[in-house]
C-alpha positions in Angstrom: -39.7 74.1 -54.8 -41.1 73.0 -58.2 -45.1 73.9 -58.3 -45.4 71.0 -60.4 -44.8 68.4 -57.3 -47.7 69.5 -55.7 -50.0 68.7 -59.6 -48.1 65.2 -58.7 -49.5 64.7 -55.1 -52.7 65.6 -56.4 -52.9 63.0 -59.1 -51.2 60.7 -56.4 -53.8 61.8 -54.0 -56.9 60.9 -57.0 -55.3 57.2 -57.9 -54.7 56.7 -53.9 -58.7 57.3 -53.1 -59.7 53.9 -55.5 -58.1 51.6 -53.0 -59.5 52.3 -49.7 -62.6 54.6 -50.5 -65.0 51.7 -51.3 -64.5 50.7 -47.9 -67.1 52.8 -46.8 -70.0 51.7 -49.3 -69.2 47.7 -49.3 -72.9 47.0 -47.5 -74.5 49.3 -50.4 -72.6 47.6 -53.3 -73.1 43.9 -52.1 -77.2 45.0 -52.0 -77.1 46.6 -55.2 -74.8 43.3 -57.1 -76.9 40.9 -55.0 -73.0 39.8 -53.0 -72.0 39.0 -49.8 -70.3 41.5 -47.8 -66.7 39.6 -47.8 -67.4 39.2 -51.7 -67.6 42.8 -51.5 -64.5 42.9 -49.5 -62.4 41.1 -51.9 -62.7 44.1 -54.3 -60.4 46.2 -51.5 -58.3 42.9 -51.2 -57.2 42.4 -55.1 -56.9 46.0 -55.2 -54.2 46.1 -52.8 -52.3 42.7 -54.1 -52.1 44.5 -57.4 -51.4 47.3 -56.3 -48.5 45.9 -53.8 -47.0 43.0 -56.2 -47.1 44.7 -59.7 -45.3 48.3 -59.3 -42.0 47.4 -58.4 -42.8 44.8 -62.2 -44.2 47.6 -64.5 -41.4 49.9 -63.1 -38.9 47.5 -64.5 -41.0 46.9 -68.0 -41.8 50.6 -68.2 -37.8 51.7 -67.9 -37.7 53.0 -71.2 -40.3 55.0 -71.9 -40.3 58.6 -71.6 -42.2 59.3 -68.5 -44.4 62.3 -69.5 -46.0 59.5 -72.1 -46.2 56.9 -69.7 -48.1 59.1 -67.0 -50.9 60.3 -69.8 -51.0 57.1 -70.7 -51.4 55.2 -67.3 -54.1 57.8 -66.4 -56.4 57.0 -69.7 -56.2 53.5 -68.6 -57.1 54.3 -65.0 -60.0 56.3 -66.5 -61.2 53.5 -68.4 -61.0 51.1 -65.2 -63.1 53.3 -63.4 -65.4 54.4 -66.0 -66.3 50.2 -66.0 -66.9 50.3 -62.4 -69.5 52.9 -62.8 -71.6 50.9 -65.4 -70.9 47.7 -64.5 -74.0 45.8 -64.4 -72.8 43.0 -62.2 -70.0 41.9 -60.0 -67.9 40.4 -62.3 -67.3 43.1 -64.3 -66.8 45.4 -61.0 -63.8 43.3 -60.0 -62.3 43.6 -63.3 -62.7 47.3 -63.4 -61.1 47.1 -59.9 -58.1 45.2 -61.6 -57.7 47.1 -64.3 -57.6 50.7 -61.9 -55.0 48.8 -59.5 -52.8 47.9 -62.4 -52.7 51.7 -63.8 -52.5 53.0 -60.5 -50.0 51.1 -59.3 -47.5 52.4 -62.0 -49.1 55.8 -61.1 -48.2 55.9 -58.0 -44.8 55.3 -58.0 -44.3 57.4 -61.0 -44.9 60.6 -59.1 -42.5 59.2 -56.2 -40.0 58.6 -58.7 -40.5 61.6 -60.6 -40.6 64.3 -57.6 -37.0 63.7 -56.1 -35.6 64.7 -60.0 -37.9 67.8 -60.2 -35.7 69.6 -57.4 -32.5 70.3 -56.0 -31.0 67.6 -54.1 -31.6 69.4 -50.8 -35.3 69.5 -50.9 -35.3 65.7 -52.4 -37.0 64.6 -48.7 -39.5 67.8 -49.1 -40.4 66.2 -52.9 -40.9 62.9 -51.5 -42.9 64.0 -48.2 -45.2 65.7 -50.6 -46.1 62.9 -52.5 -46.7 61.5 -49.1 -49.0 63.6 -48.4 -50.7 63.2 -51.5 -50.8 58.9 -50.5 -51.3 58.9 -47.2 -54.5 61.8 -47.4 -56.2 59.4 -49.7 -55.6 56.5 -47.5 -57.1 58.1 -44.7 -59.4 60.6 -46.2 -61.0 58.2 -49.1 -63.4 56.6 -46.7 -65.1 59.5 -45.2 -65.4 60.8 -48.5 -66.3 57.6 -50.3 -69.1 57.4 -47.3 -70.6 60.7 -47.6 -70.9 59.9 -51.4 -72.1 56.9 -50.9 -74.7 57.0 -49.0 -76.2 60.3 -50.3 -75.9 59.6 -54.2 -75.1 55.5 -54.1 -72.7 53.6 -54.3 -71.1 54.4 -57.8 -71.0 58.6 -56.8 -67.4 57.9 -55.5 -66.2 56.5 -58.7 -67.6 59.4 -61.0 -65.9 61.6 -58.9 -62.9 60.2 -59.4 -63.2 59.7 -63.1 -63.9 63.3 -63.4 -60.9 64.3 -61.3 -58.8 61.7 -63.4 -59.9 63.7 -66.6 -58.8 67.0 -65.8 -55.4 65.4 -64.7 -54.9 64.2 -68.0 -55.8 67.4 -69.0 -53.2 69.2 -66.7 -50.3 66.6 -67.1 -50.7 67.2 -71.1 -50.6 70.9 -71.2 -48.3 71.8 -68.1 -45.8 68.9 -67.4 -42.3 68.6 -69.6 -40.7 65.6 -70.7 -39.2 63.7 -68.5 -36.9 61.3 -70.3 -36.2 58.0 -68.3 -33.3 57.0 -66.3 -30.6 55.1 -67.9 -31.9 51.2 -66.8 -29.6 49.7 -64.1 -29.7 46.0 -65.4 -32.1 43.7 -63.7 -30.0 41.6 -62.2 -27.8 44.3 -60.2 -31.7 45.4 -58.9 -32.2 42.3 -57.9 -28.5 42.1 -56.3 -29.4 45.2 -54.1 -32.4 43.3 -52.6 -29.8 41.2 -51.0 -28.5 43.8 -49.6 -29.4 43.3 -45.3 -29.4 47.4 -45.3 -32.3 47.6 -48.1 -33.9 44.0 -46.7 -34.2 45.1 -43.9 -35.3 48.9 -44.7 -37.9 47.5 -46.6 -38.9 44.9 -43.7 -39.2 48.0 -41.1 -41.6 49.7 -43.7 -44.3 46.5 -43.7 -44.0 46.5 -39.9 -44.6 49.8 -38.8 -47.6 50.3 -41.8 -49.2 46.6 -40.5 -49.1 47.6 -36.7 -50.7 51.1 -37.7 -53.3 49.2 -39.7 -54.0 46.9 -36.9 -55.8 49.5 -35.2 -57.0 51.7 -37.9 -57.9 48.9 -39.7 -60.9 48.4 -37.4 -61.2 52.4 -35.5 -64.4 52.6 -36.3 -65.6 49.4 -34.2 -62.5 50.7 -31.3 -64.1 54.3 -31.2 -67.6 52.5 -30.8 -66.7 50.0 -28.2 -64.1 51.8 -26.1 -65.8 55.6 -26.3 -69.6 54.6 -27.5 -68.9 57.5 -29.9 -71.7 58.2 -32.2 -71.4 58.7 -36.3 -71.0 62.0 -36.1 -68.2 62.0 -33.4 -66.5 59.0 -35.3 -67.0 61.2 -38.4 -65.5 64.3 -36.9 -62.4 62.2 -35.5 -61.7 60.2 -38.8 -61.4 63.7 -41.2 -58.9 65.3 -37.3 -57.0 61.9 -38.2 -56.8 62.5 -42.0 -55.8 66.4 -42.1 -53.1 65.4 -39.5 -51.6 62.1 -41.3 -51.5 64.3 -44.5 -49.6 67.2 -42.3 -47.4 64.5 -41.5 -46.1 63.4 -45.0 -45.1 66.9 -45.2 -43.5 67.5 -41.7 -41.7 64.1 -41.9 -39.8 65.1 -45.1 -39.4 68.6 -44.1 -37.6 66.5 -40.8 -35.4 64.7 -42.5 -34.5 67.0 -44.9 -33.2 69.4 -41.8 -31.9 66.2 -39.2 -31.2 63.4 -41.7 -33.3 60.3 -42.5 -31.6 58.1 -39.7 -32.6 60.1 -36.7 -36.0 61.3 -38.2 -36.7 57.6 -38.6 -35.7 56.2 -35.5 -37.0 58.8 -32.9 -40.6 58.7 -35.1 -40.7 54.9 -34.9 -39.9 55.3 -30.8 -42.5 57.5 -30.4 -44.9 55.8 -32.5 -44.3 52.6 -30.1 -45.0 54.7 -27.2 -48.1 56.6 -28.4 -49.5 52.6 -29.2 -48.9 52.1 -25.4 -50.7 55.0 -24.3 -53.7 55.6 -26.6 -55.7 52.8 -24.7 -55.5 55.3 -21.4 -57.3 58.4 -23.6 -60.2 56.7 -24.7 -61.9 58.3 -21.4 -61.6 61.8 -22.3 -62.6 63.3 -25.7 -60.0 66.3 -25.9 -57.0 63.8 -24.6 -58.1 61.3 -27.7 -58.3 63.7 -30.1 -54.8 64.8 -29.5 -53.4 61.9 -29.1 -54.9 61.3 -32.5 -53.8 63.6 -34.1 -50.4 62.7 -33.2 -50.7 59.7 -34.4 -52.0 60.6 -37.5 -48.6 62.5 -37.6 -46.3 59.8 -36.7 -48.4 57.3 -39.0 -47.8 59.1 -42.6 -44.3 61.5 -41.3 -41.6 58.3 -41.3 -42.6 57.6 -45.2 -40.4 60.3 -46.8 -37.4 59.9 -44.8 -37.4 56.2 -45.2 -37.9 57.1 -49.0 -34.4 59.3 -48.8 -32.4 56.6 -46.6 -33.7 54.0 -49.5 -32.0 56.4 -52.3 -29.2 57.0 -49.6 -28.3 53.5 -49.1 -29.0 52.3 -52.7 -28.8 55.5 -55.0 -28.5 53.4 -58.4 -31.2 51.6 -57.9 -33.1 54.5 -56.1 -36.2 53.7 -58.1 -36.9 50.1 -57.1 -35.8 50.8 -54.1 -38.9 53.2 -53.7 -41.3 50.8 -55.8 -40.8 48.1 -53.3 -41.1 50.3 -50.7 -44.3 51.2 -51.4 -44.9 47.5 -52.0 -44.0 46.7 -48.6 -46.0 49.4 -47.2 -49.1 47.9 -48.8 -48.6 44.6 -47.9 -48.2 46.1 -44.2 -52.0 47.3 -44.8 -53.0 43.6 -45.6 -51.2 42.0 -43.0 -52.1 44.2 -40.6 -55.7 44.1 -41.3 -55.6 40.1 -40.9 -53.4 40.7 -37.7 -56.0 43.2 -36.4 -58.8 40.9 -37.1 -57.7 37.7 -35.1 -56.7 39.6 -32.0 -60.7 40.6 -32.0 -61.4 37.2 -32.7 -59.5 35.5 -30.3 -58.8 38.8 -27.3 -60.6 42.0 -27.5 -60.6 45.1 -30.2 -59.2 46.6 -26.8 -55.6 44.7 -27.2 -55.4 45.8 -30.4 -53.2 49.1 -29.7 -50.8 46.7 -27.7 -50.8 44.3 -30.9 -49.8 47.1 -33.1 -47.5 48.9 -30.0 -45.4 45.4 -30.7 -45.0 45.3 -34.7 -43.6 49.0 -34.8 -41.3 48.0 -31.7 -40.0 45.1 -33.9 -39.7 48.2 -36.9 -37.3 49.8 -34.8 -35.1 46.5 -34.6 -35.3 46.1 -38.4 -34.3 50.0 -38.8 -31.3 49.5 -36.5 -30.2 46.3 -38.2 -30.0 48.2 -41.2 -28.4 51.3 -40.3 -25.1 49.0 -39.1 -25.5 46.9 -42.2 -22.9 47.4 -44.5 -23.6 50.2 -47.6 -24.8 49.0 -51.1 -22.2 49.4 -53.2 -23.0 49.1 -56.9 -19.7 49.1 -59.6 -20.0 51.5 -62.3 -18.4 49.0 -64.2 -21.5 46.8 -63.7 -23.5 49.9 -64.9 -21.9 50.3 -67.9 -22.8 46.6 -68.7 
């Protein structure tokens, strides 16, 4: 497979880190900008609006440009966003760094999914894709222990220098070892749009935000679900959230190399049944250690491995508008992270953190309605005559 997919999971894996690794530091940055904590919270909450609402936009408006260029010049603007976080004097101006990152990043990120799946042969397109997976989901899950141990040894702003630098030298590698990529001819807009009506892609893209919000109802708030179901220490909460990580990013990889060998359809369905079940069960292993930490680490698996071979059903069941089709994908998978997050949060407020598993064990059960619903939906069929006008 092309070396140069695994340069694009690590850019992926550098733009990925800005959204969730200030997570970890929001009581040192409200002290230092003199904020609340939920103020502080909003920066992770425009972040991820952006970040959701805007790719599957700039995809569209970006069409045309030769994607080499685009990617050099998305990453200078993502350096600049985080280069104003770092000396920002005040609040204000953090948030607009945080806007400006989002908005380059969001491009970013679905550049290197669209990019991948042309950079090989057609039979290792779910590979590509589960490798760019990897690169997402590791700095998703991995961001906040690493934003953390930044944080609070160096302050809040470490994380961000860190990720400028790493942004440098990946402006540095695209522009010396990446070709040109010349863009796709542009399907018109309103045959992209037509595909959204489409009940197999609707309701694709519906299983996506279902199964990512009941994952996030409970990783959403682990750290308070390790601490009251397992009175784990910070240590043992530490040690578990890196198991997690190195096994979700495993699982971008396995889930493509899955579908790849037994097809998107089963890959899909048998992860999303198992994902239900391991929802059900995972309240049962909080009074052992070792049994946790497996089951863990299968669900770190099952969390990040369905990605990629929804990824190559979306280009399956829409191939000529394959690259929306991914942008709102990964739209809908973010959005999952913000619902699920507000989902998570009231079943606290109104249950116990305990029911959250069971909440979450629910929304990925409804996934696997939406998934079956679209695989007996009718295929997207779009006219070459319409793509020659």
């Amino acid at each position: 497979m092309n070396k140069r997919i695994y340069f694009l999971m690590i850019i992926a894996f550098v733009v990925g880190m800005v959204e969730l690794i200030i997570s970890g530091i929001l009581d040192l940055i409200a002290a230092d900008l003199d904020v609340s904590l939920s103020q502080a919270g909003y920066l992770i909450t425009i972040f991820a609006l952006i970040f959701a609402l805007l790719s599957p936009v700039l995809l569209i408006l970006t069409a045309n440009i030769e994607r080499k260029r685009l990617m050099l010049i998305c990453l200078w603007i993502f350096l600049f966003g985080n280069i104003i976080t770092i000396f920002s004097p005040t609040y204000a101006i953090v948030f607009v760094g945080r806007i400006i990152s989002a908005t380059s990043g969001a491009l970013l990120t679905i550049l290197c999914l669209v990019m991948a799946p042309n950079m090989v042969e057609p039979q290792y397109r779910g590979r590509a894709i589960g490798v760019i997976s990897m690169g997402v989901s590791g700095a998703l899950v991995l961001g906040i222990p690493i934003g953390l141990v930044l944080g609070n040894s160096f302050g809040w702003r470490a994380p961000f220098v860190m990720i400028a630098v790493l942004t440098f030298f990946s402006i540095i590698g695209v522009y010396l070892w990446m070709s040109r990529i010349e863009p796709e001819s542009q399907v018109p807009l309103h045959i992209q749009l037509a595909s959204l009506k489409s009940r197999k892609v609707l309701f694709a893209l519906l299983t996506t935000f279902l199964y990512m919000a009941g994952h996030t109802v409970l990783y959403g708030y682990f750290k308070p679900f390790l601490q009251e179901t397992m009175g784990l220490d910070g240590t043992w909460i530490s040690i578990i959230y890196f198991i997690f990580g190195i096994s979700a990013v495993s699982g971008g990889g396995i889930g493509g190399a899955l579908a790849d060998l037994f097809g998107s359809k089963k890959t899909i369905v048998i992860s999303l049944i198992l994902f239900t079940g391991l929802f059900l069960i995972i309240p049962h292993t909080t009074g052992l250690i070792p049994l946790f930490i497996v089951a863990s680490i299968v669900w770190g698996i099952l969390s990040w491995g369905v990605s990629p071979a929804m990824q190559s059903y979306l280009i399956e069941s829409s191939p000529k508008t394959a690259s929306i089709q991914q942008s709102l994908n990964n739209s809908a998978l973010h959005l999952g992270v913000a619902t699920g997050s507000f989902v998570g949060g009231m079943v606290i407020e109104h249950a116990s953190i305990n029911e959250n598993p069971y909440a979450g064990s629910i929304l990925i059960l409804l996934s696997v309605l939406t998934i079956i619903v679209s695989f007996r939906a009718r295929q997207t069929v779009v006219p070459d005559t319409e793509m020659e006008g």
